[in-house]
C-alpha positions in Angstrom: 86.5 98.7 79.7 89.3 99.5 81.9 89.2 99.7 85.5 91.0 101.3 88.1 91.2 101.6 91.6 90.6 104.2 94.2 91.6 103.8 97.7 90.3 105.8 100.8 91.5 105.6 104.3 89.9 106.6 107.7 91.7 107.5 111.0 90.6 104.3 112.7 93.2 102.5 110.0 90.8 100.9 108.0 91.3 101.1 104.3 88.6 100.7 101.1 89.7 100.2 97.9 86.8 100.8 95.3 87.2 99.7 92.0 85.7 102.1 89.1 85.5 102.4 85.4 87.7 104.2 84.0 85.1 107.1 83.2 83.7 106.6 86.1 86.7 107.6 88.4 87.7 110.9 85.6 84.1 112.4 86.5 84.9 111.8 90.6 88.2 113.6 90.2 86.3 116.2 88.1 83.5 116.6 90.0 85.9 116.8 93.7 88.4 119.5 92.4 85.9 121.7 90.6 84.4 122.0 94.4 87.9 122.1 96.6 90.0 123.9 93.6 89.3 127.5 95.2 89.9 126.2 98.4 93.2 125.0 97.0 94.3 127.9 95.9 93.4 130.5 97.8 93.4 129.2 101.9 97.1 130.0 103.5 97.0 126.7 105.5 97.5 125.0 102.5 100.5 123.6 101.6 102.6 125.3 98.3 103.1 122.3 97.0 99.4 120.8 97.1 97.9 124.0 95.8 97.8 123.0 92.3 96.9 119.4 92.8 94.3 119.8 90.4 95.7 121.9 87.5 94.6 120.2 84.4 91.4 118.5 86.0 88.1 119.4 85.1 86.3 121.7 83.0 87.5 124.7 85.0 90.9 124.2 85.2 92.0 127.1 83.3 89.6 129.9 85.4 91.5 132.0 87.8 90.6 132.1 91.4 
């Protein structure tokens, strides 16, 4: 099986890079933009260009906000 890797930072610098399978990391991106997705969409602070990061990801992709 393929793996891929996922990196994270912190503001003290430091940076993790974790490595998942491949169905492993599609379920995290799921799982993350089917919480933040209304958040995306809908808070004004938010830039225009991040608010459809996650168009296409997840099971909900296609439900309006």
């Amino acid at each position: 099986m393929k793996s891929q890797i996922l990196a994270s930072g912190n503001d003290d610098g430091t940076i993790k890079l974790w490595y998942l399978p491949e169905l492993e990391l599609e379920s995290l991106l799921t799982k993350n933009c089917d919480v933040v997705r209304s958040y995306l969409k809908n808070n004004p602070n938010v830039n225009d260009e991040d608010r459809n990061l996650c168009d296409g990801i997840g099971d909900f992709s296609d439900r309006i906000y």
